[in-house]
N, C-alpha and C positions, 0 to 999 in steps of 0.2 A: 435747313443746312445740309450740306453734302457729308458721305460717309467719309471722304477726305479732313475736311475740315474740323470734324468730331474727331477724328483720329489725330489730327495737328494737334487739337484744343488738350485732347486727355496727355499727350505727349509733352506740352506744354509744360503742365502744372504738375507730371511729375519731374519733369527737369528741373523747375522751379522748387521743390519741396527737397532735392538733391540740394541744390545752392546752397539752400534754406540752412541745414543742418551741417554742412562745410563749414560756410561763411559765421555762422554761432559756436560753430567748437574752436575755431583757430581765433575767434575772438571773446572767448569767453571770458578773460583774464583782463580785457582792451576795450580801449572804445576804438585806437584805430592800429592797423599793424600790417608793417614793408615786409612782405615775405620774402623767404630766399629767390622766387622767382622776379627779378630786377625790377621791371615795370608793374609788377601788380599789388597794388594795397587790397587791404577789405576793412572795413569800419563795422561797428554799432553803433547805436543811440539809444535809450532808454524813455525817451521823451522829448519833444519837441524843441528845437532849439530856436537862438536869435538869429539874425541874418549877423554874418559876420563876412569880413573883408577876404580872399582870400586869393593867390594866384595861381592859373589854373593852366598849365599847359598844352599841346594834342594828347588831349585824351579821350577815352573811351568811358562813360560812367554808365554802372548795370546799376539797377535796386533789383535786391527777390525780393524785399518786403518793405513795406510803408512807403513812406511818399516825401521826396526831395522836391526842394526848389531853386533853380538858383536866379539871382538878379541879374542882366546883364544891361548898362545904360537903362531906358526906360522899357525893358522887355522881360519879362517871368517865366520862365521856362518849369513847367512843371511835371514832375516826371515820377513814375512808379513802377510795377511789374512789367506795365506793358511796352512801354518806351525805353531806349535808351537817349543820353546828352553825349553828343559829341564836340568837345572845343577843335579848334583848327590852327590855332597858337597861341602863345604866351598872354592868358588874357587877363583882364580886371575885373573880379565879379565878388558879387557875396552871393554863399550859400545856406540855407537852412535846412533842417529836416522839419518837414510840415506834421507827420504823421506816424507815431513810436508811443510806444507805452512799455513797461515791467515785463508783461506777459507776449505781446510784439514787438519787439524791438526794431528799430530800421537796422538794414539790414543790405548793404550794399557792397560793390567791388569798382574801383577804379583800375582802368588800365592804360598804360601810358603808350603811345603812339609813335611808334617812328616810321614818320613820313616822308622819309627815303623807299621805308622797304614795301610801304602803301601804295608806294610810284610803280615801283618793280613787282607787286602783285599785280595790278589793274594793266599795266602792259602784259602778262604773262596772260593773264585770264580769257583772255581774247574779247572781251567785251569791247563793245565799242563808244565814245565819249555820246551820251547825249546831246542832241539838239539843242540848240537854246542855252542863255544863262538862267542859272540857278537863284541867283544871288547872293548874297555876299554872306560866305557862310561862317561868321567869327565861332557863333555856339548855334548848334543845331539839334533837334529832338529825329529821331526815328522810331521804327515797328521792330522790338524786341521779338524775334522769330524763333522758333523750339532749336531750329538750323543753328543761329551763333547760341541758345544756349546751352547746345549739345557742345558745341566747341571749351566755352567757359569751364564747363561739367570738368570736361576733360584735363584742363589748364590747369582749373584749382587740385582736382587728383593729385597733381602730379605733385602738389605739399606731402605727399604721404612716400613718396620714394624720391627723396631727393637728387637721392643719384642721377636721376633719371633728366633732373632739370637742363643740364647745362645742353644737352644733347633734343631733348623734345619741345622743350619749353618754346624755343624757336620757331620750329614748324608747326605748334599747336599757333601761335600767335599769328603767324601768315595765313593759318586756314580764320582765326576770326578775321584779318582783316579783309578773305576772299569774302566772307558772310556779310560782310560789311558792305562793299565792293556793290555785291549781289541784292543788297535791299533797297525801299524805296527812300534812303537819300547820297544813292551814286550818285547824280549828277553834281551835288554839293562836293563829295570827296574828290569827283573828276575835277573839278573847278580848283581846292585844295593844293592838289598836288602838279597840277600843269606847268611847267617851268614858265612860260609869259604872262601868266594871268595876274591879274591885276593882284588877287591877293597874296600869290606866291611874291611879288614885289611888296605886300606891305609887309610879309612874313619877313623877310628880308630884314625891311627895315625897322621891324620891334626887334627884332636878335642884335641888331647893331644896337639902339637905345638899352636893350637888357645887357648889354657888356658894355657899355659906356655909358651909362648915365649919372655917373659922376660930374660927367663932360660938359663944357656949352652944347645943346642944340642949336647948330644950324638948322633949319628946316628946308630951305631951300637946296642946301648941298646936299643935306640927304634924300629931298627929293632928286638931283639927281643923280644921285648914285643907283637910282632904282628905276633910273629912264624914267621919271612921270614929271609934270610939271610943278610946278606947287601948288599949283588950283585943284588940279585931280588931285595930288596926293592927299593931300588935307579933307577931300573929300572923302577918300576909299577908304583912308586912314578910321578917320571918325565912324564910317557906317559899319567899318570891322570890327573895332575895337571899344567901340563908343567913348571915344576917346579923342582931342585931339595929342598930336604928336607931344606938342608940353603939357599937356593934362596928365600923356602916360607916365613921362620923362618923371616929372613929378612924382605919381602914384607910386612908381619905384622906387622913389628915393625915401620915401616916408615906410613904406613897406620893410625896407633893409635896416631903417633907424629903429623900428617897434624891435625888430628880430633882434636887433642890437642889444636894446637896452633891456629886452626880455631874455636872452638866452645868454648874453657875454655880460650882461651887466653894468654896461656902459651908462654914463649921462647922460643928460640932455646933450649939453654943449660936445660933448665929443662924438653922440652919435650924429649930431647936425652937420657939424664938419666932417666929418668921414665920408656921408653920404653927397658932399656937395656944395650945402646949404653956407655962406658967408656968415648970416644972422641968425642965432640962434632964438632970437625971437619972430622974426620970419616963419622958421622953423616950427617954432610952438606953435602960431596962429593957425598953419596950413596943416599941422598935425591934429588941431582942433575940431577945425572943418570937416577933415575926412572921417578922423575916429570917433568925433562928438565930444572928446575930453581931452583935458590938455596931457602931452605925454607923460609927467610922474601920475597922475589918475590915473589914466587908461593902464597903465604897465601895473601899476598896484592893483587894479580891478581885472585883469588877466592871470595874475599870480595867484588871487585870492579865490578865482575861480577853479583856477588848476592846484587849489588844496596848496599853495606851497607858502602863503601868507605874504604878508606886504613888503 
């Protein structure tokens, strides 16, 4: 190995042990917690968890320690110190933590992505679009580099002077998303943020389904609202999203009903209706399917989980 490269590697892993002890004091209290900095969470785990359902926006997800997984359609993205998960918009996945004990706990940072200002760094950097398509980048893994976690380093700090947020926090987050930009899966984020590409059109069209999915799905009209046909759309749709368009429409509308009946305390029958649903037996069955238990189980079995009882 080159003296470079031992010099990257030592660099590395004390950026990493910086994280390490951030990400454990501002969560000591937490397993998971919205800091003042807008887009950025950090989590624990104490031990290995289930895959659970969960929706995941563009984001950015770090681990300094243990080892995450998430499901997406038939694909496991596994990921740890050395990798980072990038989603590319509003997806459908379950996540687990594979890898956490008492004495290591997992140990991770999500940051949330806006991919407006991702456009306007990649033009600004002078880089140029790779050759070639990428493929369709719904969630994507990369090489967690000392570069973005020099940047991280910095971001999380800036928890300890908050003053300082409203003013840095911004251009801390433009320089991860140049490190981003700069690693080996630009050509994914070129693909991302392109105004014509295929998936900036299905990005498009999950924004429409996530503000209206109360709604009938046309799927044709909304194929064209996004210039595709509805052969291709239903095609890109699905390889993005691993979804089809009423697969997602659905998965949303079940998602809002759990939130429902777990945080507002609603029924079955009024969360079914709210979200859409004519039948509130409909309703139950397809609630079944997804969560494995009919909705009064599954919400009693989430409560009882979160200590707050049946």
């Amino acid at each position: 190995m080159t003296d470079t490269f031992l010099a990257e590697s030592g660099g590395f892993e004390e950026l990493r042990q910086t994280l390490v002890q951030a990400v454990a004091r501002w969560t000591r209290d937490a397993q998971d917690v919205q800091t003042p900095i807008a887009n950025l969470g950090l989590f624990r785990r104490t031990a290995p968890t289930q895959p659970d359902y969960c929706t995941v926006g563009p984001s950015l997800f770090v681990v300094v320690q243990g080892t995450k997984r998430a499901l997406f359609g038939q694909e496991a993205f596994t990921y740890d110190i050395h990798s980072f998960l990038i989603t590319s918009l509003d997806l459908p996945a379950m996540m687990h933590i594979v890898e956490a004990d008492e004495e290591r706990p997992y140990l991770g940072l999500m940051l949330g992505l806006d991919l407006r200002v991702v456009s306007e760094v990649m033009l600004q950097s002078g880089f140029t679009a790779p050759a070639g398509k990428a493929g369709d980048p719904g969630m994507f893994l990369g090489r967690t580099s000392p570069t973005l976690l020099r940047a991280l380093v910095r971001l999380v700090s800036l928890l300890d002077e908050p003053e300082s947020i409203p003013l840095l926090a911004p251009l801390i987050e433009r320089e991860i998303y140049y490190r981003l930009i700069a690693s080996d899966q630009s050509a994914r984020l070129w693909q991302v943020t392109a105004a014509d590409s295929q998936v900036h059109r299905i990005a498009r069209a999950v924004d429409w389904i996530r503000h209206n999915y109360r709604q009938t799905l046309r799927v044709e009209e909304l194929a064209a609202s996004v210039r595709m046909s509805p052969s291709t759309f239903h095609q890109h749709f699905k390889q993005i999203t691993a979804m089809s368009p009423l697969q997602y429409q659905k998965w949303l509308r079940l998602g809002e009903a759990r939130r429902l009946m777990l945080s507002e305390n609603q029924d079955v029958s009024s969360s079914a209706f709210a979200v859409g649903y004519e039948s509130p037996s409909q309703f139950s069955r397809e609630y079944g399917r997804l969560f494995g238990a009919s909705p009064k189980r599954d919400i009693e079995e989430l409560r009882r989980a979160a200590g707050q009882g049946a």
